[in-house]
PDB file of N, CA, C and O in Angstrom:
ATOM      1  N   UNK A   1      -7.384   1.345  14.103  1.00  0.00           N
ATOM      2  CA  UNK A   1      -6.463   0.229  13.963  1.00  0.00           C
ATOM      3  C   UNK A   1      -6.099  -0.272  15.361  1.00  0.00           C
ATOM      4  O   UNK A   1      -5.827   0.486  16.292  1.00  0.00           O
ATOM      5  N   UNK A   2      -6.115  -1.579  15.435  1.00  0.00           N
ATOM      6  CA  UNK A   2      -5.920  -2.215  16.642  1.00  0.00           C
ATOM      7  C   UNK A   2      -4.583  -2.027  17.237  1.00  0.00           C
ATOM      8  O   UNK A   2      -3.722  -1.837  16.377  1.00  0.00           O
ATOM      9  N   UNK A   3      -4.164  -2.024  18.419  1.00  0.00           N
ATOM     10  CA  UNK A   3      -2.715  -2.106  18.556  1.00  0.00           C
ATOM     11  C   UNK A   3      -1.976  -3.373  18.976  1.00  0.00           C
ATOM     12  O   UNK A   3      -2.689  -4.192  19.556  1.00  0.00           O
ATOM     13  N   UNK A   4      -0.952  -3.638  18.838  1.00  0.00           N
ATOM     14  CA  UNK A   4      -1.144  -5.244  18.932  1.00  0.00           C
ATOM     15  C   UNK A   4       0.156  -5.451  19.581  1.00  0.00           C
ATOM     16  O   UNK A   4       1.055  -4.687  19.229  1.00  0.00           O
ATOM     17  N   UNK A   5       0.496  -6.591  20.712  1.00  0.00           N
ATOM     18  CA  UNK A   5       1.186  -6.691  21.536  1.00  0.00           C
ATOM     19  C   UNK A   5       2.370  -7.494  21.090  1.00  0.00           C
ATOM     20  O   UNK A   5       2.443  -8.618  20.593  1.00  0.00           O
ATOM     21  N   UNK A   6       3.087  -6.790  21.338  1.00  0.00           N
ATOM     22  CA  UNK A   6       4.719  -7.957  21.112  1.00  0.00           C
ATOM     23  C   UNK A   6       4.830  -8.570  21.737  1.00  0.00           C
ATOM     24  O   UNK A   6       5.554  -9.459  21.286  1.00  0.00           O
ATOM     25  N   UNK A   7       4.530  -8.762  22.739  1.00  0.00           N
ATOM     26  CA  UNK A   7       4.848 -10.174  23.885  1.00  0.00           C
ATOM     27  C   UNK A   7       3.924 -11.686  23.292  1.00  0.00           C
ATOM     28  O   UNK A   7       4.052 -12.856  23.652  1.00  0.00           O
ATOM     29  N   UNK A   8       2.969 -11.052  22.235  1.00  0.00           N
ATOM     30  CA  UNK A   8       2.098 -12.509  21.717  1.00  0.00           C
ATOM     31  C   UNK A   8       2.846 -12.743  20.539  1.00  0.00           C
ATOM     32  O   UNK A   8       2.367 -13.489  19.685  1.00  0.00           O
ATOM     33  N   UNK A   9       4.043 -12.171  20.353  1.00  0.00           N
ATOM     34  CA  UNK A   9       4.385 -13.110  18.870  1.00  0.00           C
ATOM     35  C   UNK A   9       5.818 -13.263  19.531  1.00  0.00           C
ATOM     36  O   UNK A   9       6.560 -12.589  20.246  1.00  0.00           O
ATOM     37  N   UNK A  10       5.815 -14.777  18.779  1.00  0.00           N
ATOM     38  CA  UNK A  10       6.970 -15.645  19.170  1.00  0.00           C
ATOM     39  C   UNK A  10       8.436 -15.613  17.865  1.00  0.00           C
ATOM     40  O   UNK A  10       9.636 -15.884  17.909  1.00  0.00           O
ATOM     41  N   UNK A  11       7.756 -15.267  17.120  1.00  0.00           N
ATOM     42  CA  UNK A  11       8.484 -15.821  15.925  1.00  0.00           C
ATOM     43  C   UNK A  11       8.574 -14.315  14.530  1.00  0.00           C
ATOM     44  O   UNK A  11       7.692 -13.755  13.880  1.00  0.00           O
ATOM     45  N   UNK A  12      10.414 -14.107  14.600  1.00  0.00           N
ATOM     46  CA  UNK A  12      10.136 -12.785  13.909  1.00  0.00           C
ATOM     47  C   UNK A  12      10.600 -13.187  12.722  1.00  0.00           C
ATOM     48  O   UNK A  12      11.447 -14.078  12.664  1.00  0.00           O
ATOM     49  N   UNK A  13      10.219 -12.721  11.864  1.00  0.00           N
ATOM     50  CA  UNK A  13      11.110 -13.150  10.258  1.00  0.00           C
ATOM     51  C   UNK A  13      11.443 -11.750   9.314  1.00  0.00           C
ATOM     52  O   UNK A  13      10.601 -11.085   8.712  1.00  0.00           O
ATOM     53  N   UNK A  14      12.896 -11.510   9.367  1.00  0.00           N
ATOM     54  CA  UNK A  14      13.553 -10.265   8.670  1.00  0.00           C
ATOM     55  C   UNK A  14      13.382 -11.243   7.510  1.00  0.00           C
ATOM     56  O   UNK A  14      13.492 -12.455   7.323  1.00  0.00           O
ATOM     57  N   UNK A  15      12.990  -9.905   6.668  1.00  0.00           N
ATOM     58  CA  UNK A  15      13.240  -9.585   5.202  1.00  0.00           C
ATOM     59  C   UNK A  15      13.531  -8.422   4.336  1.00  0.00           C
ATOM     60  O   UNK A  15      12.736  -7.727   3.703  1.00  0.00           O
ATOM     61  N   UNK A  16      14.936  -8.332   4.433  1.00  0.00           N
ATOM     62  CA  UNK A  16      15.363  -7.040   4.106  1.00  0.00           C
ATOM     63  C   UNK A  16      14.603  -6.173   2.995  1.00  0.00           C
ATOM     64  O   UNK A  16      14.074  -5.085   3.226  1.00  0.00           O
ATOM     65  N   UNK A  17      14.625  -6.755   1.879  1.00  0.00           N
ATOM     66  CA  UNK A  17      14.309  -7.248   0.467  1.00  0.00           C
ATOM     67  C   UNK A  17      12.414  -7.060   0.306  1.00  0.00           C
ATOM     68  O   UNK A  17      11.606  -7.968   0.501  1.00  0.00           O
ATOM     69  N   UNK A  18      12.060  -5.510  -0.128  1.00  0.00           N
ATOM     70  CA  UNK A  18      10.634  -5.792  -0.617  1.00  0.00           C
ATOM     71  C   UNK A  18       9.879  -6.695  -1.175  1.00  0.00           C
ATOM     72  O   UNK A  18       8.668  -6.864  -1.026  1.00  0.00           O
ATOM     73  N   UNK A  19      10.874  -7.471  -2.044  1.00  0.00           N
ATOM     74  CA  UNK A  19      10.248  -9.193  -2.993  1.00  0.00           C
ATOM     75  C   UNK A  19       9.987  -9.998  -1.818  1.00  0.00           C
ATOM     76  O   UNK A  19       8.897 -10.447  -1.464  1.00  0.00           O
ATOM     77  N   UNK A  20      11.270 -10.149  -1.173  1.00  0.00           N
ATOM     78  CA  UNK A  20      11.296 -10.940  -0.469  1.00  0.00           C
ATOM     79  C   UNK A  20      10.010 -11.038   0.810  1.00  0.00           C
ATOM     80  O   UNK A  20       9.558 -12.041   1.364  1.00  0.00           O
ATOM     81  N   UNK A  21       9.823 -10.263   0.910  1.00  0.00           N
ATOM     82  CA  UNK A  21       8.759 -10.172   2.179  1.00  0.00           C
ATOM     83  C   UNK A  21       7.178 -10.245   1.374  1.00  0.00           C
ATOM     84  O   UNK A  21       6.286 -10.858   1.961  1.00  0.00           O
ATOM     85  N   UNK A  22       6.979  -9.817   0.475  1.00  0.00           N
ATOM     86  CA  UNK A  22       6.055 -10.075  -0.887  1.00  0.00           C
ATOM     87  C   UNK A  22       5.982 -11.750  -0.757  1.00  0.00           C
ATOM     88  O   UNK A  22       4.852 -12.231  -0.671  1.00  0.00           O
ATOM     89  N   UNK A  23       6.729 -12.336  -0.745  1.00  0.00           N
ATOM     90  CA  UNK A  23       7.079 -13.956  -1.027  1.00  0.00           C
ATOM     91  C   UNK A  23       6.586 -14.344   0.074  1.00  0.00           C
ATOM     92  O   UNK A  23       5.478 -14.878   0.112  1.00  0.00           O
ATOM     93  N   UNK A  24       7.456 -14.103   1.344  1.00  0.00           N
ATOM     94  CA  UNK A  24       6.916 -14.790   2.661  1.00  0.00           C
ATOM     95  C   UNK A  24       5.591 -14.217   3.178  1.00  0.00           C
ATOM     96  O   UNK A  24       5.047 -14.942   4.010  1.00  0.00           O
ATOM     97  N   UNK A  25       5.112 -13.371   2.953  1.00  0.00           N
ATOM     98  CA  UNK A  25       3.245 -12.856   3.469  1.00  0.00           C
ATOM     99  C   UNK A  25       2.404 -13.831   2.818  1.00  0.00           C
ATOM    100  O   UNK A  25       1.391 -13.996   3.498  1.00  0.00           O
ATOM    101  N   UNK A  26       2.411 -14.643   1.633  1.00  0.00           N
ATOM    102  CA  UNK A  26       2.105 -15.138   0.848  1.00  0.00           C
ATOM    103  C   UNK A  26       1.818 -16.944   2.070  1.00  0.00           C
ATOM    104  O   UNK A  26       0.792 -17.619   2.160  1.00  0.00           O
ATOM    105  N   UNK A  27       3.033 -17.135   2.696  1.00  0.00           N
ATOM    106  CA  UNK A  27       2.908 -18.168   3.101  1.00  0.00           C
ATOM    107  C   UNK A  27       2.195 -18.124   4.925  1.00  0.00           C
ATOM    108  O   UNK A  27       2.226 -19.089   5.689  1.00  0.00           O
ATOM    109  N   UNK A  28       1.624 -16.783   5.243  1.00  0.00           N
ATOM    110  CA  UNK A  28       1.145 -16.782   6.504  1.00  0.00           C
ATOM    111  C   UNK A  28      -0.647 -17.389   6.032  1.00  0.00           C
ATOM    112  O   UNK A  28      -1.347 -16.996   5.099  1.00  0.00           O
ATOM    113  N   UNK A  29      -0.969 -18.509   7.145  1.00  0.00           N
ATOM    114  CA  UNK A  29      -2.148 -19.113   6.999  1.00  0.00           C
ATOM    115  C   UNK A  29      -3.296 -17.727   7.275  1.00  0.00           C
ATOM    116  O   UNK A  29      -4.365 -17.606   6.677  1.00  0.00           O
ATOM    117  N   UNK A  30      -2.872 -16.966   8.103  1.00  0.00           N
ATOM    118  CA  UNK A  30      -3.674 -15.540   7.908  1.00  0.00           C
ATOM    119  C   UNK A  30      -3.463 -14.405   8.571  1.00  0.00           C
ATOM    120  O   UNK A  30      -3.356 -14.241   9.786  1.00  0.00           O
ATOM    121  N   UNK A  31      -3.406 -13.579   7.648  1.00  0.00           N
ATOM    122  CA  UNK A  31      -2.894 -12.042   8.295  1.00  0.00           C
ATOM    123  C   UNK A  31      -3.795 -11.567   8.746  1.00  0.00           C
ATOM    124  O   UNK A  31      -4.932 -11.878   8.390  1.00  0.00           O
ATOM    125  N   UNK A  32      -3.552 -10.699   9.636  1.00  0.00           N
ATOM    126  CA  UNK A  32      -4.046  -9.608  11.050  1.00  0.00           C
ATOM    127  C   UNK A  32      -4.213  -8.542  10.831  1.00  0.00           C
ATOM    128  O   UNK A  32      -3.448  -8.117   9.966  1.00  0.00           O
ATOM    129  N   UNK A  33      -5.119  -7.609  11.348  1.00  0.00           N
ATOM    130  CA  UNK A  33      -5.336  -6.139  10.966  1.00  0.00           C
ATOM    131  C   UNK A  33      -4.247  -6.028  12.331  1.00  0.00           C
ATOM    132  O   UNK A  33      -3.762  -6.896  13.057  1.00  0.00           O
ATOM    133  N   UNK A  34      -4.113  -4.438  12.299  1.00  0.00           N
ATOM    134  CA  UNK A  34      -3.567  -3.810  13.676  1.00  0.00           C
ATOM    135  C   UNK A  34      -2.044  -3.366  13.360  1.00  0.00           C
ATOM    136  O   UNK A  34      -1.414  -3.455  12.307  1.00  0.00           O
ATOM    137  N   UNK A  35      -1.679  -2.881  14.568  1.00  0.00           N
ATOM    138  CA  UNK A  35      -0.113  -2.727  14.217  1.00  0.00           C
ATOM    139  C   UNK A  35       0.821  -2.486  15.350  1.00  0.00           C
ATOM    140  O   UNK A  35       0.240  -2.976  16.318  1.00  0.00           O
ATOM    141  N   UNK A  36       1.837  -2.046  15.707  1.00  0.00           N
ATOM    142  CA  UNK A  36       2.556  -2.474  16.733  1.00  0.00           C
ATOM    143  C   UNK A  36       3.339  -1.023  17.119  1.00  0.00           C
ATOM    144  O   UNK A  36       3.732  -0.250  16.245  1.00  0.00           O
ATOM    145  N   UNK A  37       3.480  -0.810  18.382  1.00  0.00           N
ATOM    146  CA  UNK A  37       3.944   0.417  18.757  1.00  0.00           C
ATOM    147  C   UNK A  37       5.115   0.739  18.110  1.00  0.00           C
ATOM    148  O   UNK A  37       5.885  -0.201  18.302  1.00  0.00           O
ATOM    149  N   UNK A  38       5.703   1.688  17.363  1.00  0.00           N
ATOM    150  CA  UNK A  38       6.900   2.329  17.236  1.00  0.00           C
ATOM    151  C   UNK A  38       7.452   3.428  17.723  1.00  0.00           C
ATOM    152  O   UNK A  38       6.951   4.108  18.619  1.00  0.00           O
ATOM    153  N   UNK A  39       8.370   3.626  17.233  1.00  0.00           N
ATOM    154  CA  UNK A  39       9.111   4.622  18.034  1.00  0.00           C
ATOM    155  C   UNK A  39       9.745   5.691  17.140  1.00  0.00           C
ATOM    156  O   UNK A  39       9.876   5.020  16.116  1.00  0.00           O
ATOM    157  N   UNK A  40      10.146   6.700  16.887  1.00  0.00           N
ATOM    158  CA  UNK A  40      10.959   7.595  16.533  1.00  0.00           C
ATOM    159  C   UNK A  40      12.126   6.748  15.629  1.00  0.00           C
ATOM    160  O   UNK A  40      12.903   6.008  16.232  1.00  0.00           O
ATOM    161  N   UNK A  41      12.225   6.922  13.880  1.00  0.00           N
ATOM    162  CA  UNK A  41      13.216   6.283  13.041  1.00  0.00           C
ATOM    163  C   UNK A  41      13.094   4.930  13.404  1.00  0.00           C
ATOM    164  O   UNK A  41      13.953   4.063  13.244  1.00  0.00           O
ATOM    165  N   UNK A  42      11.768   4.775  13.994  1.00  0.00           N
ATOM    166  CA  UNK A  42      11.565   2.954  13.488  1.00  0.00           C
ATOM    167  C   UNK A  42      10.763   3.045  11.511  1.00  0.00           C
ATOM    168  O   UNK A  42       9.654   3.429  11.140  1.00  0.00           O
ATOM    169  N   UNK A  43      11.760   2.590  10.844  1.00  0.00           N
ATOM    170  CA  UNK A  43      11.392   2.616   9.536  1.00  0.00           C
ATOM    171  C   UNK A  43      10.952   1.231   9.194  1.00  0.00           C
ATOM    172  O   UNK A  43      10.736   1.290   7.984  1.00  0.00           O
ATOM    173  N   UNK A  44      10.772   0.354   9.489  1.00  0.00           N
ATOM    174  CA  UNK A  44      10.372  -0.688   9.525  1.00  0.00           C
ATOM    175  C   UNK A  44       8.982  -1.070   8.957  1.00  0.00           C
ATOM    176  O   UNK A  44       8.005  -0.633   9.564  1.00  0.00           O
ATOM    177  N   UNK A  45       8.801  -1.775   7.947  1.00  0.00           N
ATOM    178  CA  UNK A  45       7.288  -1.906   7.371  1.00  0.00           C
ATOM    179  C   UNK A  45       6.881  -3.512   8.118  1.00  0.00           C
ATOM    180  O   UNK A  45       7.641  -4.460   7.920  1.00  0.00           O
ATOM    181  N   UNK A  46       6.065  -3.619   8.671  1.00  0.00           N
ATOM    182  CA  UNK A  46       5.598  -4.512   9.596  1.00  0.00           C
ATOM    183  C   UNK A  46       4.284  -5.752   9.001  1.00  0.00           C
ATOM    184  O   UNK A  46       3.348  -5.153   8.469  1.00  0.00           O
ATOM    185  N   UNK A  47       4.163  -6.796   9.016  1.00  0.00           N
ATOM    186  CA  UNK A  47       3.219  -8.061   8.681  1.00  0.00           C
ATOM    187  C   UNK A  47       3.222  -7.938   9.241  1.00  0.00           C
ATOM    188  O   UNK A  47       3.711  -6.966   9.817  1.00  0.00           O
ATOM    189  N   UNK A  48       2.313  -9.376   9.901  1.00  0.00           N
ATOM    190  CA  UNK A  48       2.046 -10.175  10.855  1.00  0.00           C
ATOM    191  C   UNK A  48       0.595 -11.060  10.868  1.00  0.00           C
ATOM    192  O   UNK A  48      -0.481 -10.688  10.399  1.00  0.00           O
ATOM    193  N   UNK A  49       0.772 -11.816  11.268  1.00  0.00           N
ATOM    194  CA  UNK A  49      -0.713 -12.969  11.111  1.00  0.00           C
ATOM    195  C   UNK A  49       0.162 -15.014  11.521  1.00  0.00           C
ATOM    196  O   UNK A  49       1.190 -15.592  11.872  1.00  0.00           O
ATOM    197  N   UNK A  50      -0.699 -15.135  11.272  1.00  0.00           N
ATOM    198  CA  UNK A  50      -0.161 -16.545  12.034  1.00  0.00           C
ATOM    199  C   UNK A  50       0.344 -17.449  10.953  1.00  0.00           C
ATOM    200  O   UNK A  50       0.236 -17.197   9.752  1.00  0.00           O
ATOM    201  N   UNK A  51       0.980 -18.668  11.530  1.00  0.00           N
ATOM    202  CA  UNK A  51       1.432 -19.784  10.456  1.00  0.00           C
ATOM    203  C   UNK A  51       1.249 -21.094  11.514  1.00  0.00           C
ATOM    204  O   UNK A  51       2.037 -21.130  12.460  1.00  0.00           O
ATOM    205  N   UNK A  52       0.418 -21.984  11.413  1.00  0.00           N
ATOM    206  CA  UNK A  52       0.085 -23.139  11.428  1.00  0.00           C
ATOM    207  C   UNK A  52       0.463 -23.053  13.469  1.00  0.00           C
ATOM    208  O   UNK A  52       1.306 -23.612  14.170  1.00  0.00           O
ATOM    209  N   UNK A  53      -0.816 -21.929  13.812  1.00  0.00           N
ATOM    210  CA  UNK A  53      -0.781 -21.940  15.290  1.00  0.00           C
ATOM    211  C   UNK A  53      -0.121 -20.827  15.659  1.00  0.00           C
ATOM    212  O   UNK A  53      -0.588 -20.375  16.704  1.00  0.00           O
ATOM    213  N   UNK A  54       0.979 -20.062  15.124  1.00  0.00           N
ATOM    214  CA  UNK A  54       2.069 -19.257  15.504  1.00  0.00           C
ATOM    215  C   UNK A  54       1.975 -18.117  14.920  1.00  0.00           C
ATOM    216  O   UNK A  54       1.755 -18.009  13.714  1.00  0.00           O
ATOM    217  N   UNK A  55       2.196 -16.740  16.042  1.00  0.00           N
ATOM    218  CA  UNK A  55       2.059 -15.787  15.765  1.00  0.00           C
ATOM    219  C   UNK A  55       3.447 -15.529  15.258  1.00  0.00           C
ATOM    220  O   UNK A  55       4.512 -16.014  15.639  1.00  0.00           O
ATOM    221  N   UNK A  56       3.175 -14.578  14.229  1.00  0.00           N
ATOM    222  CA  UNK A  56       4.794 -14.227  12.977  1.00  0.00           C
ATOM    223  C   UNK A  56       4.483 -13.041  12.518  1.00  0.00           C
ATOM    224  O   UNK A  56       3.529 -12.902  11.752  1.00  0.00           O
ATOM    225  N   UNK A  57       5.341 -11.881  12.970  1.00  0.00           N
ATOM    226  CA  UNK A  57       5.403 -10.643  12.734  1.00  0.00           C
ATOM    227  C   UNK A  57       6.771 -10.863  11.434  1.00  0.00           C
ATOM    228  O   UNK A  57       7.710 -11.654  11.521  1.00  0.00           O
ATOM    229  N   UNK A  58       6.489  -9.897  10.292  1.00  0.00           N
ATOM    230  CA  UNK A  58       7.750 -10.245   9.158  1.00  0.00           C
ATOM    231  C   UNK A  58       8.211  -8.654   8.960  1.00  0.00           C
ATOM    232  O   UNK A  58       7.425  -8.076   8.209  1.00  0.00           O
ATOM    233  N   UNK A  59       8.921  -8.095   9.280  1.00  0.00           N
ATOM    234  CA  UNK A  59      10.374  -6.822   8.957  1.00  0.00           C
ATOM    235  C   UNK A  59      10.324  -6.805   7.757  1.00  0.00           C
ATOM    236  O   UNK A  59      10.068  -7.806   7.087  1.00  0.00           O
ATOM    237  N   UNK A  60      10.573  -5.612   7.263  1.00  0.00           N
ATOM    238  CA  UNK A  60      11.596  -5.421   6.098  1.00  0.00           C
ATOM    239  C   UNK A  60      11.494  -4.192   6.276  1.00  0.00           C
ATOM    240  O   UNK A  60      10.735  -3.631   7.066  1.00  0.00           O
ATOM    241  N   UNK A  61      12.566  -3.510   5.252  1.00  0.00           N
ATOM    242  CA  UNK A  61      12.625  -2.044   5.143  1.00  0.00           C
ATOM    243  C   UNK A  61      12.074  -1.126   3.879  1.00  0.00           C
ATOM    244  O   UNK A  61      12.471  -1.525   2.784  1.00  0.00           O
ATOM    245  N   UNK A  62      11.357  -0.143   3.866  1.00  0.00           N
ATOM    246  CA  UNK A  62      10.425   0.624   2.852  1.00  0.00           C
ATOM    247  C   UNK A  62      11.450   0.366   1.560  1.00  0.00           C
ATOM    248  O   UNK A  62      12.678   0.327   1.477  1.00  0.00           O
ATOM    249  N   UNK A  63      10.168   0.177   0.407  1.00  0.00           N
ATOM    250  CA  UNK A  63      11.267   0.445  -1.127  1.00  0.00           C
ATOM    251  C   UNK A  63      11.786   1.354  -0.901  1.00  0.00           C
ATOM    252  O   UNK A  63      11.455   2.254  -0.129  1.00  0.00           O
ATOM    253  N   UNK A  64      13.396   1.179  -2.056  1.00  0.00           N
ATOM    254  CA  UNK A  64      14.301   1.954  -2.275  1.00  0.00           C
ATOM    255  C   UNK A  64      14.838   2.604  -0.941  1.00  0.00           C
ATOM    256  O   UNK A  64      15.089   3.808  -0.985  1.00  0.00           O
ATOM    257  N   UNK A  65      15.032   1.946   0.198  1.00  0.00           N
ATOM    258  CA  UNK A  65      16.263   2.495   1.302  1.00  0.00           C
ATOM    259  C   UNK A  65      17.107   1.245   1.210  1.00  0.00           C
ATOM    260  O   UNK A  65      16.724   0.092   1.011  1.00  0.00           O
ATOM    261  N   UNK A  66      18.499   1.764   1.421  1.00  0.00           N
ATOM    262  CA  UNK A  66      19.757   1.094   1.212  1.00  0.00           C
ATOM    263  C   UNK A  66      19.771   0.206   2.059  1.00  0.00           C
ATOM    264  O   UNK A  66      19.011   0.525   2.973  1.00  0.00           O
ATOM    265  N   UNK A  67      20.251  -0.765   2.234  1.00  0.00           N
ATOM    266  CA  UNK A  67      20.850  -2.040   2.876  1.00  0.00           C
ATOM    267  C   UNK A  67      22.202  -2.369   2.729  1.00  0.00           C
ATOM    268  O   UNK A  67      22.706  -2.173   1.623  1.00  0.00           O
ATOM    269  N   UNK A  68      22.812  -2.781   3.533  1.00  0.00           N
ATOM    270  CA  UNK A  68      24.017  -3.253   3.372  1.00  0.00           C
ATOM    271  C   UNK A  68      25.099  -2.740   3.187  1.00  0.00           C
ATOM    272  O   UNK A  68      26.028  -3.221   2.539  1.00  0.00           O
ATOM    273  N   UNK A  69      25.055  -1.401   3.915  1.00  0.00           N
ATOM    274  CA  UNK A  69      26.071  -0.300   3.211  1.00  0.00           C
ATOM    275  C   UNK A  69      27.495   0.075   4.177  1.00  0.00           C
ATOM    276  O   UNK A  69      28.382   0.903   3.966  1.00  0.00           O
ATOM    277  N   UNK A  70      27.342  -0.702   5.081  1.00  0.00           N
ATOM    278  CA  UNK A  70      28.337  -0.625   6.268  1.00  0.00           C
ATOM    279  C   UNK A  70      29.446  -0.887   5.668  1.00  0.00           C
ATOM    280  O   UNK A  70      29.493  -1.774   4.815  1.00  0.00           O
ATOM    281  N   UNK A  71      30.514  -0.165   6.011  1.00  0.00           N
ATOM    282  CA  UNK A  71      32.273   0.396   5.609  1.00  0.00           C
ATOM    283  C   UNK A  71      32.641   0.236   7.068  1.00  0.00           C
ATOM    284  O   UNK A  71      32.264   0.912   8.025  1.00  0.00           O
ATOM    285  N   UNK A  72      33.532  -0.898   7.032  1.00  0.00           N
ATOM    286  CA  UNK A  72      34.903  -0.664   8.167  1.00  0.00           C
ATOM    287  C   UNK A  72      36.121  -0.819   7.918  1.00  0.00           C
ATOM    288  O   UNK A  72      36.773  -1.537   7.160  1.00  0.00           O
ATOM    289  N   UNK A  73      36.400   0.174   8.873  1.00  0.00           N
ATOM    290  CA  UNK A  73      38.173   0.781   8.232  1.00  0.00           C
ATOM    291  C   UNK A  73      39.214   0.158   9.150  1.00  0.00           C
ATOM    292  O   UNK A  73      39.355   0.781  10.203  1.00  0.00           O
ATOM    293  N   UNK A  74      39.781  -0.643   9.044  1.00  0.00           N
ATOM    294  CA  UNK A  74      40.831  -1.694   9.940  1.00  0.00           C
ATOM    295  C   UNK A  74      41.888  -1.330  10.012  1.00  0.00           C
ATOM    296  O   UNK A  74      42.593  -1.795   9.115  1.00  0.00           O
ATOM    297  N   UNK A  75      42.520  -0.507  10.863  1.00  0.00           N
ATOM    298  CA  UNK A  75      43.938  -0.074  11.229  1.00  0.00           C
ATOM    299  C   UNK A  75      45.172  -0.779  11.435  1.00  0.00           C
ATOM    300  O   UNK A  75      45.362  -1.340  12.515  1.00  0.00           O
ATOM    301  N   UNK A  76      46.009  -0.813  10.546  1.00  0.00           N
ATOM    302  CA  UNK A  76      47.034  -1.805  10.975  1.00  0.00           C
ATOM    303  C   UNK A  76      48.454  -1.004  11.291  1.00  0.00           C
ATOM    304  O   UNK A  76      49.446  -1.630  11.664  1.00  0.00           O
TER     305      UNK A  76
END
């Protein structure tokens, strides 16, 4: 597998949401083999391929891990 450079993509698109990123891969003019260095608890499931000239790497996070779960406690 190729390894592929972050400095060539311009354009990132989060999609928290497994559908959701299902939906937007759909609209890249063409996806890319390869994949991109990570790091230690990078959980991150990774696209990428171009859209009309532009390189577009698309985020989201593996089925079934939580989102949105942040609690803050405001002291008054």
């Amino acid at each position: 597998m190729a390894t592929l450079r972050p400095e060539d993509y311009c354009i990132v698109w989060i999609a928290p949401l497994e559908i959701e990123a299902q939906a937007a891969s759909h609209m890249l003019d063409h996806k890319l083999a390869g994949g991109f260095p990570t790091g230690p608890g990078d959980d991150y499931i990774f696209q990428h391929g171009d859209m009309c000239g532009h390189n577009v790497v698309m985020a989201t996070f593996p089925a079934g891990q939580e989102y949105g779960t942040c609690f803050v406690r405001i002291r008054t």
